[in-house]
C-alpha positions in Angstrom: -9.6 25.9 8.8 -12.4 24.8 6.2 -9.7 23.8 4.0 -7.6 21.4 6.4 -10.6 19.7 7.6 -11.2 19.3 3.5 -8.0 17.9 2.6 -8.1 15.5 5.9 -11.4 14.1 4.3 -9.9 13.4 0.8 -6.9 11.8 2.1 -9.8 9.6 4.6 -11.9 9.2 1.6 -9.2 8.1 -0.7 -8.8 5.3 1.9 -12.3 4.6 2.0 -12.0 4.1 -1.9 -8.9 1.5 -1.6 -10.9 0.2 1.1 -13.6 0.0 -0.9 -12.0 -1.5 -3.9 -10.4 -4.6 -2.0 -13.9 -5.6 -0.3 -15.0 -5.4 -4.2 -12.5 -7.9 -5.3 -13.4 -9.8 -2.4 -17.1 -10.2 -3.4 -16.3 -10.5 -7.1 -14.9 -14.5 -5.3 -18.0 -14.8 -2.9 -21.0 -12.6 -3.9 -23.6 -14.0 -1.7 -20.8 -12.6 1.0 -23.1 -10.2 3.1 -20.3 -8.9 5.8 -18.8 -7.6 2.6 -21.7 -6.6 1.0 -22.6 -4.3 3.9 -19.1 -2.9 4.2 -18.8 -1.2 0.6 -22.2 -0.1 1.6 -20.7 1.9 4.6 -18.0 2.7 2.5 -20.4 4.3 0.1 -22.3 6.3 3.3 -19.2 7.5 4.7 -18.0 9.1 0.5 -21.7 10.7 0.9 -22.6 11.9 4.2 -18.4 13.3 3.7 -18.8 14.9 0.7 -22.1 17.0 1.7 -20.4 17.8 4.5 -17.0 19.1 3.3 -18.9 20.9 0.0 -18.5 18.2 -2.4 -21.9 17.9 -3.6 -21.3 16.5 -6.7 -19.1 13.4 -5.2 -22.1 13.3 -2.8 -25.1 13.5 -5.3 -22.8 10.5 -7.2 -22.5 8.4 -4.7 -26.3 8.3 -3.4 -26.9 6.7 -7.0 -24.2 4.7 -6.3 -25.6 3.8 -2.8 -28.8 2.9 -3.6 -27.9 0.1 -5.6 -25.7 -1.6 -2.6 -29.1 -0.8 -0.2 -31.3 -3.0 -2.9 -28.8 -5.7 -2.8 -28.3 -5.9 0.8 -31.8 -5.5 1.4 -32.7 -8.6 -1.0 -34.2 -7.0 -3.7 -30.9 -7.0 -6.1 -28.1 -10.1 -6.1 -24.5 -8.9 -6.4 -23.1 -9.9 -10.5 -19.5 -9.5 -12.7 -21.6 -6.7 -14.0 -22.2 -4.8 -11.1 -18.9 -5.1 -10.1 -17.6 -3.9 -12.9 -19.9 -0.8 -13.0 -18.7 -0.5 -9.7 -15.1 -0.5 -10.3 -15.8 2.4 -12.9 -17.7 4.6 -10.4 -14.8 4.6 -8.2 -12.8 5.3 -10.8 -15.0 8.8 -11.2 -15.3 9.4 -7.7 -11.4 9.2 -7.3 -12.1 12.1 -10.2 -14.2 13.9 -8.0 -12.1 13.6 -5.1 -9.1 15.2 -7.0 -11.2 18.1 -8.8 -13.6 19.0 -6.4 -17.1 20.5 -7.3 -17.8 20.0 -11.2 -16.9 23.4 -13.4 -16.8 22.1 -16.7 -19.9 21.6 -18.7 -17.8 18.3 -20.2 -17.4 17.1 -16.9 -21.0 17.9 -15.7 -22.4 16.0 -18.8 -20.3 12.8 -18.3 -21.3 12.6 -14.4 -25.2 12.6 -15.7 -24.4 10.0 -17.8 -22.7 8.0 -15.9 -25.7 8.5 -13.2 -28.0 7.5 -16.0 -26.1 4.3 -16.3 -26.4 3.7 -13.0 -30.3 4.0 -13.1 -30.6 2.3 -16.3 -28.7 -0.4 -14.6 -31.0 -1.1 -11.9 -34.1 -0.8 -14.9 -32.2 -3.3 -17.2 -31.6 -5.7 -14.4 -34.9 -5.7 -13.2 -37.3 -7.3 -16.5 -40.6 -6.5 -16.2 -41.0 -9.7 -14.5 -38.5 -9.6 -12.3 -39.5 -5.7 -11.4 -42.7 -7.1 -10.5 -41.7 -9.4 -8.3 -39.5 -6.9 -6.8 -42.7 -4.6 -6.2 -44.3 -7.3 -5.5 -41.5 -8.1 -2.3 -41.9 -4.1 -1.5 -45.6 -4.2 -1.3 -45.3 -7.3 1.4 -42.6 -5.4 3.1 -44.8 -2.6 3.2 -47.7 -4.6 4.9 -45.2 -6.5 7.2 -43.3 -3.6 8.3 -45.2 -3.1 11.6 -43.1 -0.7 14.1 -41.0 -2.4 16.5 -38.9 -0.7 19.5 -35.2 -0.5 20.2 -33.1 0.7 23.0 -29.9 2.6 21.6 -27.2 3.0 24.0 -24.2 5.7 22.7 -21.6 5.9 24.8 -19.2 8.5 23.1 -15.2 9.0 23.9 -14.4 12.0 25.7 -13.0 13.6 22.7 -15.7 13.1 19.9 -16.4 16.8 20.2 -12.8 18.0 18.7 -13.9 16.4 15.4 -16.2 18.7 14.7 -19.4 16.1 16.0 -22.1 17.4 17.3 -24.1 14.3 19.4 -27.3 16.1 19.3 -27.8 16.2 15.7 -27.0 11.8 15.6 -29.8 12.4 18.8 -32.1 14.4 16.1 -31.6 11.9 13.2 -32.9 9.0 15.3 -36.2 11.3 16.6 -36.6 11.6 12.8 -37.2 7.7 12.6 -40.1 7.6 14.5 -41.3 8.0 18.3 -38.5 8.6 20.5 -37.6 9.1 24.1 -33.9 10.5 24.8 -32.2 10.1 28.4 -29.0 12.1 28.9 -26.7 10.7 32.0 -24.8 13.8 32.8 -23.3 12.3 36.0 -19.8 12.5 35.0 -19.9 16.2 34.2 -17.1 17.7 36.7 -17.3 21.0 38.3 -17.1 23.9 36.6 -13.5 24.7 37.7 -12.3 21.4 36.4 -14.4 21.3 33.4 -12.7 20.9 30.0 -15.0 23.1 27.6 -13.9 20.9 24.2 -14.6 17.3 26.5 -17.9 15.4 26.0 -18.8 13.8 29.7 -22.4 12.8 28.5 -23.9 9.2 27.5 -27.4 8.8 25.7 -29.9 6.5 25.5 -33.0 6.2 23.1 -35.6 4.5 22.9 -37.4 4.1 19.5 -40.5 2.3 18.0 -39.7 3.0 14.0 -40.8 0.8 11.1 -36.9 1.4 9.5 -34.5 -2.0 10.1 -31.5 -1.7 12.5 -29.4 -1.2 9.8 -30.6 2.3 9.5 -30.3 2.8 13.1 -26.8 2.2 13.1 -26.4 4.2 9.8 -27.3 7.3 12.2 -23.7 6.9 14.1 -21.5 5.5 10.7 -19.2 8.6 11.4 -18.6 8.1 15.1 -18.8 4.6 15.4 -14.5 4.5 15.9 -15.2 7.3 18.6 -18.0 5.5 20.9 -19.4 2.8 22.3 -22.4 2.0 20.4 -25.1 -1.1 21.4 -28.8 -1.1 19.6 -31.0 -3.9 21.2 -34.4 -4.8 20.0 -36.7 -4.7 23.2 -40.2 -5.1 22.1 -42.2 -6.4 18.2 -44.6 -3.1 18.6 -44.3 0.4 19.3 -43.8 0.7 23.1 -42.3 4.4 23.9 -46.0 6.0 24.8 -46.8 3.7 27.4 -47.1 4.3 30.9 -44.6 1.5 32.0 -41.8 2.5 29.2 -41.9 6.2 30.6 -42.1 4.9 34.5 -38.6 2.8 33.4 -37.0 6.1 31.7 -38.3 8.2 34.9 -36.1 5.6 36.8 -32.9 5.6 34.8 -32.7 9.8 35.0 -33.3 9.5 38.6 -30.5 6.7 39.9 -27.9 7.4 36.9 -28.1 3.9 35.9 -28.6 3.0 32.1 -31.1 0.7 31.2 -30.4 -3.0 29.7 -32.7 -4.7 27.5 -33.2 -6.7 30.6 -35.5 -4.3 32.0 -38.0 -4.7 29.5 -38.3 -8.3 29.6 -40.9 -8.1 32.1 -43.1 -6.8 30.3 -45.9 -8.5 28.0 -44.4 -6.5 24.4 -40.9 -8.7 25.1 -40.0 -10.3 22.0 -40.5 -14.2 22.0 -37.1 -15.2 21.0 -34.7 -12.3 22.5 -31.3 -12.8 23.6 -29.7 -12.1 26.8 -27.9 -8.9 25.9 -23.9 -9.4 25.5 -22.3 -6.3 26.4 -19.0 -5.5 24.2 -16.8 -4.2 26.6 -13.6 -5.5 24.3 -15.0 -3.1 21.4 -14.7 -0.2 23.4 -11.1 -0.8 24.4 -10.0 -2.4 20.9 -11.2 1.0 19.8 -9.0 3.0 22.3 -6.1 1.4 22.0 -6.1 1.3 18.0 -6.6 5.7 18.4 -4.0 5.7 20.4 -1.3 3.1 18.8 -2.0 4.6 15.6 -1.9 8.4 13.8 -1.9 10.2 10.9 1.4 11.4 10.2 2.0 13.6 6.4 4.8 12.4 4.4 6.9 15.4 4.5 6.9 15.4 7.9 8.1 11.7 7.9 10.9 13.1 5.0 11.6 15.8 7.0 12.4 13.6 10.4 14.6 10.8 8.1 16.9 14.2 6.8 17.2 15.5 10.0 18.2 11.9 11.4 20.8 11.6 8.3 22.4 15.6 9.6 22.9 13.6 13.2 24.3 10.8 11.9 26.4 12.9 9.8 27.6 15.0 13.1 27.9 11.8 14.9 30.8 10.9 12.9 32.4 14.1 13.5 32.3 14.0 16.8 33.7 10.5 16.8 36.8 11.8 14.3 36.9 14.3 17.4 37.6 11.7 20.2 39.9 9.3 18.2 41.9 12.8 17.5 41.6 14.1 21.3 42.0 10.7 23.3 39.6 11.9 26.0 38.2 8.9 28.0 34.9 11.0 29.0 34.4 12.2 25.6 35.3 8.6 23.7 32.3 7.1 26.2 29.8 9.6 24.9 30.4 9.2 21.8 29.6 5.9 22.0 26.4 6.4 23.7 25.7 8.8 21.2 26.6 6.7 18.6 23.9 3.7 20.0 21.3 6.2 20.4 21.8 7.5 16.9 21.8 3.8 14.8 18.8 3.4 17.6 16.7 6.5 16.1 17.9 5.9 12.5 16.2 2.8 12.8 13.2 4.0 14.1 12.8 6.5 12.1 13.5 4.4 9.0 10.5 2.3 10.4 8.1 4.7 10.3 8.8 5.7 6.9 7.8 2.2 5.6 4.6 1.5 4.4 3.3 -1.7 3.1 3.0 -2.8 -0.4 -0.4 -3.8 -0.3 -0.8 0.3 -0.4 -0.2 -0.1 -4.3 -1.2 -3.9 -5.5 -4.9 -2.6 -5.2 -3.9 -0.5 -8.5 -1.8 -3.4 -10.0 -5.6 -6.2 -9.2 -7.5 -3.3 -10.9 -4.9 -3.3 -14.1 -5.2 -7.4 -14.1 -8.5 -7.3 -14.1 -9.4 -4.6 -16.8 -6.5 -5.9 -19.0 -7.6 -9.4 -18.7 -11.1 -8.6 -19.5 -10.6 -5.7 -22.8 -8.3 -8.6 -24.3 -10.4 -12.0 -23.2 -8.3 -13.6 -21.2 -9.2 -15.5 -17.9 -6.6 -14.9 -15.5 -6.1 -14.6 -11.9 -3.7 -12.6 -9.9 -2.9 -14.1 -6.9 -0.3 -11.7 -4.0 1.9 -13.1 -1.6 3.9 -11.2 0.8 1.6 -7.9 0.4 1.9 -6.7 3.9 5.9 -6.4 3.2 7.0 -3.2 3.8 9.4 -1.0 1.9 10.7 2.8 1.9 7.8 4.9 0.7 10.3 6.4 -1.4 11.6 2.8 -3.2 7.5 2.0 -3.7 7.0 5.4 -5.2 9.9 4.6 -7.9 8.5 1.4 -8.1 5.3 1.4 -9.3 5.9 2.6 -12.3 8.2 -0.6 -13.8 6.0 -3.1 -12.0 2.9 -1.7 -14.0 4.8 -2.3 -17.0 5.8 -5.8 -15.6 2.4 -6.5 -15.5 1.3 -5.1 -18.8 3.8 -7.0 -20.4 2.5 -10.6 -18.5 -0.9 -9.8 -19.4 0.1 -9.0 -23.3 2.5 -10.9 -24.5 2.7 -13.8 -21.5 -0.9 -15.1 -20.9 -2.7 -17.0 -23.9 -6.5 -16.8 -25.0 -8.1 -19.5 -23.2 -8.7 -21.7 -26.7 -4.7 -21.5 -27.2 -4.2 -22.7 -23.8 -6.3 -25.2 -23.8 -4.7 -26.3 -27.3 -1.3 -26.2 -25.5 -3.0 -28.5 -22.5 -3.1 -26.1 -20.1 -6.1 -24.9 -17.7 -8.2 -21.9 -19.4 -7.4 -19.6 -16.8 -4.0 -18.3 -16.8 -1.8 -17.5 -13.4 0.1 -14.3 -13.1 2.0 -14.7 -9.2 3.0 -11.3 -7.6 5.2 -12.9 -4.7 7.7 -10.5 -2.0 9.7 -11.5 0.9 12.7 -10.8 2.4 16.1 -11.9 1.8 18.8 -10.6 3.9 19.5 -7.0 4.0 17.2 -6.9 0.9 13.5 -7.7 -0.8 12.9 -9.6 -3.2 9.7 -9.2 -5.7 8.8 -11.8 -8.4 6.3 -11.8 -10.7 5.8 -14.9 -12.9 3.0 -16.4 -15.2 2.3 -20.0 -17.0 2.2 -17.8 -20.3 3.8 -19.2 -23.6 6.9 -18.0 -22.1 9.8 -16.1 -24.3 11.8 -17.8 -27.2 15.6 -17.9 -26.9 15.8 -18.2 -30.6 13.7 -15.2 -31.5 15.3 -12.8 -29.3 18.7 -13.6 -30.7 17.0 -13.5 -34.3 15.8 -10.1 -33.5 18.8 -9.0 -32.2 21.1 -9.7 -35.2 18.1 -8.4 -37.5 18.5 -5.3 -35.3 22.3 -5.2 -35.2 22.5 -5.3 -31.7 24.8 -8.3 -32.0 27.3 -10.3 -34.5 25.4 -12.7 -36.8 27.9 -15.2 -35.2 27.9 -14.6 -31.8 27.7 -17.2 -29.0 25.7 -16.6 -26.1 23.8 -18.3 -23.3 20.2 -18.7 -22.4 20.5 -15.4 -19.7 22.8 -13.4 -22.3 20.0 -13.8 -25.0 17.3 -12.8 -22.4 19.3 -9.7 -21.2 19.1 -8.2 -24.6 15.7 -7.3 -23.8 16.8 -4.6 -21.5 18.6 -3.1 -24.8 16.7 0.1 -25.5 14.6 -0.2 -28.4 14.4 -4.0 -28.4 11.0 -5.1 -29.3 9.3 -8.2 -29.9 6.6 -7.1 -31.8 6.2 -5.7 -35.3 3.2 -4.1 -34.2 2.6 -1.6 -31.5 0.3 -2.9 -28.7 -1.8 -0.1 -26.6 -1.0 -2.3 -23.5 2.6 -2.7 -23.6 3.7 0.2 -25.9 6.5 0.4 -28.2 9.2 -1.5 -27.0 10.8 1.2 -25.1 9.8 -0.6 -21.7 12.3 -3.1 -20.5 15.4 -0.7 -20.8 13.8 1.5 -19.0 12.6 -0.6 -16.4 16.0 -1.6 -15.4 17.1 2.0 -15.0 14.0 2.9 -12.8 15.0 0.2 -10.7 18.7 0.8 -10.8 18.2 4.2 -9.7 16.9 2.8 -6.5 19.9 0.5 -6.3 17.4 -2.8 -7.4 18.2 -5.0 -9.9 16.0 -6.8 -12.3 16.4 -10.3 -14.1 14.4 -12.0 -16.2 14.2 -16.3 -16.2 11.9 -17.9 -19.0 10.7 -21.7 -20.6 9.7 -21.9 -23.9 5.8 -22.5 -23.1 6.3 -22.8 -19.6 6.2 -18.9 -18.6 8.2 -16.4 -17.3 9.6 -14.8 -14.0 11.0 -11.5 -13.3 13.0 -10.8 -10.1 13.6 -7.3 -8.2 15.8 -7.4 -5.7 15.8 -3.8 -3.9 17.4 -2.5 -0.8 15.1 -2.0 2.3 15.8 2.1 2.2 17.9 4.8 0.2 18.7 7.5 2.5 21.1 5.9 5.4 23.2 2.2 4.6 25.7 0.4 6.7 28.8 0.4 4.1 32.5 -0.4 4.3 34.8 2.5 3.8 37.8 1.9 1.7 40.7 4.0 0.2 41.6 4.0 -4.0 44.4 6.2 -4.4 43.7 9.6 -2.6 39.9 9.1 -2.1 37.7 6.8 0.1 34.6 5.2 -1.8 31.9 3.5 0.1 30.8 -0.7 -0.5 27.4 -1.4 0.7 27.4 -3.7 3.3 24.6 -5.9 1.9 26.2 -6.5 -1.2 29.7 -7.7 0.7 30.0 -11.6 0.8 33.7 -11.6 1.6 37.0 -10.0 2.6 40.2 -11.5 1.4 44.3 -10.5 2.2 45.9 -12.3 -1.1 49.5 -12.6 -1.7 50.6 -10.0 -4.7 51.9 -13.6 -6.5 48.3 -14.8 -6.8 47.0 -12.0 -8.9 50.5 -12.7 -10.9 49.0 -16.3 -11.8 45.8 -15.0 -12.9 44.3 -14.8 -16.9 42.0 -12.5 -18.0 41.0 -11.0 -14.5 40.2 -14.1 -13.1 41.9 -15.5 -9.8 41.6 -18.9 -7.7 40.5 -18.7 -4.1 40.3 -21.8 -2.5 40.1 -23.8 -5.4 37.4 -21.5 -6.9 37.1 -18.9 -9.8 36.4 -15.7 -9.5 36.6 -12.6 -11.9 38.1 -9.6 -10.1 37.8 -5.6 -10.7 40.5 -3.6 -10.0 38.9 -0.1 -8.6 42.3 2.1 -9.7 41.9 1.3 -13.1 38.1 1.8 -12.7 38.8 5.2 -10.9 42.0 6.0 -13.4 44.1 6.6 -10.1 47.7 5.9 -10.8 49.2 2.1 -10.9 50.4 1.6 -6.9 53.8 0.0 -6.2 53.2 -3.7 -5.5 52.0 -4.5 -1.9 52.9 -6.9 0.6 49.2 -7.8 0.9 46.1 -7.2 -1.6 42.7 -6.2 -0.1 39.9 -8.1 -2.4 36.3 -7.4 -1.2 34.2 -10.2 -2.6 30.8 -8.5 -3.9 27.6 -10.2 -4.7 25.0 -9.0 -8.0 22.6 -11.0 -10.2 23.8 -14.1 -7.7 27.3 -13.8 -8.6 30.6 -13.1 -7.1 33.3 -10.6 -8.3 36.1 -9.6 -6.0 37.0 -5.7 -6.1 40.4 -4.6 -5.7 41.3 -1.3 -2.8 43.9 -0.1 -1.2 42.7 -0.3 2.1 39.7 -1.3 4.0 39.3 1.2 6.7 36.0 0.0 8.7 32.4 -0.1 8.6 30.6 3.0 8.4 27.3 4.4 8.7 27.0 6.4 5.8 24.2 9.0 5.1 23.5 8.8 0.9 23.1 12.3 -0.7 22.2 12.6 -4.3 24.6 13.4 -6.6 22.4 16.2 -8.6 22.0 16.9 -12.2 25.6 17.4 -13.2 26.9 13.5 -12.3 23.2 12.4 -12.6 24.7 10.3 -15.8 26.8 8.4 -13.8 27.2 4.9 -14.4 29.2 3.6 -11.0 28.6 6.3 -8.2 24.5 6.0 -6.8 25.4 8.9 -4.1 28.0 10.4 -1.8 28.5 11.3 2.0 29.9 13.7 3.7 32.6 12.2 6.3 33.4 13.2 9.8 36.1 16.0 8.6 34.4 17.3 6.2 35.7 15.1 3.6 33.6 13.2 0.4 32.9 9.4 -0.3 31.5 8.1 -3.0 29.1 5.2 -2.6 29.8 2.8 -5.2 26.8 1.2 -6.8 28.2 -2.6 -7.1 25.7 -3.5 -9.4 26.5 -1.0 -12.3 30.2 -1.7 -11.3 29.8 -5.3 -12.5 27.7 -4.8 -15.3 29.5 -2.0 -16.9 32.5 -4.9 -16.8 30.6 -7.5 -17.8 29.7 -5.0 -21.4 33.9 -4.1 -21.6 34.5 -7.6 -21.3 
């Protein structure tokens, strides 16, 4: 049981870290920013009251270093720098580390934690100069004298199920006695009889009244693990310590007696009030924000959310059987089930498809981290700036994803981006732009990542290519032709290696990551202008709507996303055409015929010609089939290592009689072409 409740706190603490890192890039803008300030704070609390808890002492004797730091700065005594940040950055890089190994075994390991807690302490000695550590005593000493007790009235008012996480209220109850004098009133009025009572339920409320020297924050540090799972108000009431006198007690005496809580109101009356308090504004919005937010969201595991798309894909699969069934059996009753079924199906694959997306802001946290590290190793000012982060995609397209747009990035930051001197020798601003922009376009997204770097050289690319032997020293090719030879594996620009972006192997194999998810990647550029590189992907892998046609004695599946068209031409107009190329109302288009493609053999001349017009790289190619036989919803299996290699098929389905399709990736259809040509 230990164990689950362990691995439920990693996966809560690694998104208390992401959570953490975004607030830091946040205050790296605005560092006087005290709402953010105090939230990496609590982020830090939660990492170490969670890691003593759960056994991970060493994350939890790391991050009390770590804490201390945030408490001086949003306390006063320490103001928020690039260099703190940055230190920060690193110890959340080692606490990830921590999360992922656990208690330290290796001495290696045990030896760079004390350093790097050594850094941290030297950190707070090196920013303080002997002057400035004066003053800072100096500020303590005055707090010291100042820090006269005053008195607060907590009210907790817990959910009914805080118990079944393992909380035990009178230990928050125990912490809060620990601060100073304290008085505790338990309202058990809500407690049911015994023979309706729910053992694992919490029916009580508290209130407490302290007179402590600590600020509120550490009040409301007490209840940092519960405050999603209560209701949770701490008013000051009185300037002094007030819980031993004869009026406070006579007030408590009350509440316990009538069941009513008390309000700071009460103690207004009397002469310790303090001189400038508020009317007390009771929440009431918190408490059912909170509920509704427990119950609108949960924690689901992936493989769960994998294992409910599969078994959706095995009942659209048997859908489709039973439909072959009623076209075969002409049964009124059974052809209107079907279609019910066949609504309620598309109706759950949706939904099941939407709970398997996840946002892309999950992973541009790791790609503002790279920016930032690159941009500051190599001297260059840059800034990153996201739009369309809360897009969201199959987990399993941003999992295959990450990967080229890493390198993406590497590349803008190494090659793209100038030191600020050249820039400001080519007239541009010192700080460089890199753009991460997503949105949606059609049945697809679209990701683009640009910069105002020097941009890529037509010339040198085709000089490179000919040195290489890639191409003829002759050869004619356009502005996008030259830029596509940098998908060529091997093709580098640079004579020397570069630690960022590698050895040249990247491109090539950023376009097969992608086109193994069905994306496709371009790449536009201007001479000292910058560059921009555009993903398109599909929204999910496992289940598309496609259009089932027939080559020779198979059937093949079209993505209906990538369909613009669908033409009957006369068998005279294909006569006409040069070099694959026909007119359709007064426009060219090249055309693929999917028998020669296929090797099926040549079909006696139609009456009619069915040419489905596809879209790729914001062209149009018409493909050639026998027959268009209707949409289809068609569940994508993987083709497995044998036809891995394949250039044309991305997957196959299983049809309604048991038959195969194969789904025809139309981009690698038109490329391969395009390289025969």
């Amino acid at each position: 049981m230990i164990d689950k409740f362990r691995a439920k706190f990693v996966e809560e603490s690694m998104d208390n870290l992401h959570d953490l890192e975004e607030a830091l890039f946040l205050l790296e803008k605005d560092m006087e920013n005290k709402e953010l300030i105090e939230r990496i704070f609590r982020a830090m609390h939660s990492l170490k009251g969670g890691g003593a808890m759960f056994g991970f002492n060493h994350l939890s004797d790391f991050t009390h270093h770590l804490e201390t730091i945030f408490d001086w700065v949003r306390n006063g005594k320490l103001k928020v720098s690039t260099d703190l940040i940055s230190l920060t950055f690193s110890a959340i890089d080692q606490i990830n580390f921590l999360l992922k190994t656990g208690d330290l075994s290796k001495e290696e390991d045990i030896q760079n934690q004390k350093v790097f807690i050594q850094r941290i302490q030297a950190f707070l000695t090196v920013t303080n100069s002997p002057s400035d550590a004066a003053s800072v005593n100096t500020a303590s000493d005055q707090e010291a004298g100042e820090s006269e007790e005053k008195s607060y009235l907590i009210s907790f008012i817990p959910q009914k199920e805080l118990l079944q996480n393992g909380t035990n209220p009178l230990y928050l109850l125990d912490d809060i006695h620990a601060l100073g004098d304290a008085l505790s009133i338990a309202y058990t009025h809500k407690v049911p009889s015994l023979e309706v009572l729910d053992a694992s339920a919490n029916y009580c409320i508290w209130q407490v009244l302290v007179s402590t020297a600590e600020s509120i924050n550490e009040i409301k540090d007490v209840f940092i693990f519960v405050e999603d799972e209560c209701e949770l108000h701490v008013d000051l009431i009185a300037e002094t310590a007030i819980v031993g006198q004869p009026e406070v007690k006579a007030l408590v005496s009350k509440a316990l007696s009538s069941n009513i809580l008390l309000t700071p109101d009460d103690f207004k009356k009397g002469q310790w009030a303090p001189k400038s308090q508020q009317p007390a504004v009771r929440d009431e919005k918190k408490k059912v924000a909170v509920k509704e937010h427990k119950i609108s969201s949960m924690r689901v595991s992936s493989h769960k959310i994998d294992e409910l798309v599969t078994l959706v894909s095995e009942l659209v699969t048997i859908q489709a059987q039973l439909s072959l069934y009623a076209e075969n059996n002409e049964d009124p009753t059974i052809v209107s089930l079907t279609e019910n079924i066949q609504k309620l199906s598309r109706q759950l694959r949706e939904n099941a498809f939407d709970i398997s997306l996840i946002p892309l802001q999950s992973e541009l946290m790791r790609f503002q981290r790279l920016v930032r590290d690159l941009s500051k190793d190599q001297n260059k000012d840059i800034d990153f700036i996201i739009e369309g982060g809360d897009l969201e995609l199959d987990k399993n397209i941003i999992e295959n994803l990450t990967d080229p747009l890493l390198h993406i990035l590497r590349n803008s930051i190494d090659h793209g981006i100038e030191l600020p001197d050249e820039r400001i020798a080519a007239g541009k601003a010192p700080k460089g732009t890199i753009l991460f922009k997503a949105f949606h376009s059609g049945a697809n997204v679209i990701i683009e990542i640009s910069d105002d770097g020097k941009g890529i050289d037509p010339e040198v690319i085709l000089q490179k290519a000919i040195h290489k032997g890639l191409v003829e020293a002759d050869v004619q090719l356009d502005k996008k032709e030259i830029l596509d030879l940098l998908f060529v594996s091997g093709f580098s620009t640079r004579d020397v290696v570069s630690d960022v972006s590698g050895r040249g192997v990247g491109m090539d194999v950023v376009r097969r990551k992608i086109a193994n998810i069905r994306g496709e990647v371009t790449i536009e550029s201007e001479k000292g202008k910058g560059t921009l590189i555009s993903i398109r992907l599909p929204l999910t892998l496992s289940i598309i709507d496609g259009l089932l046609v027939a080559v020779g004695s198979n059937q093949y599946v079209i993505p209906i996303s990538a369909i613009d068209k669908i033409y009957a031409l006369e068998p005279s107009q294909l006569k006409q055409s040069f070099n694959n190329v026909v007119v359709i109302d007064s426009e060219q288009y090249p055309y693929i015929d999917l028998r020669k493609v296929f090797q099926e053999e040549e079909k006696e001349s139609a009456e009619v010609i069915q040419m489905i017009m596809v879209k790729a790289e914001d062209k149009i190619t018409g493909v050639i089939v026998d027959n268009v036989i209707g949409e289809y919803q068609t569940v994508v299996k993987p083709l497995g290592k044998y036809l891995k290699k394949q250039e044309i098929i991305s997957g196959a389905s299983i049809m309604g009689d048991g038959t195969i399709a194969m789904v025809i990736d139309t981009s690698r259809l038109l490329h391969n072409r395009k390289l025969k040509k």
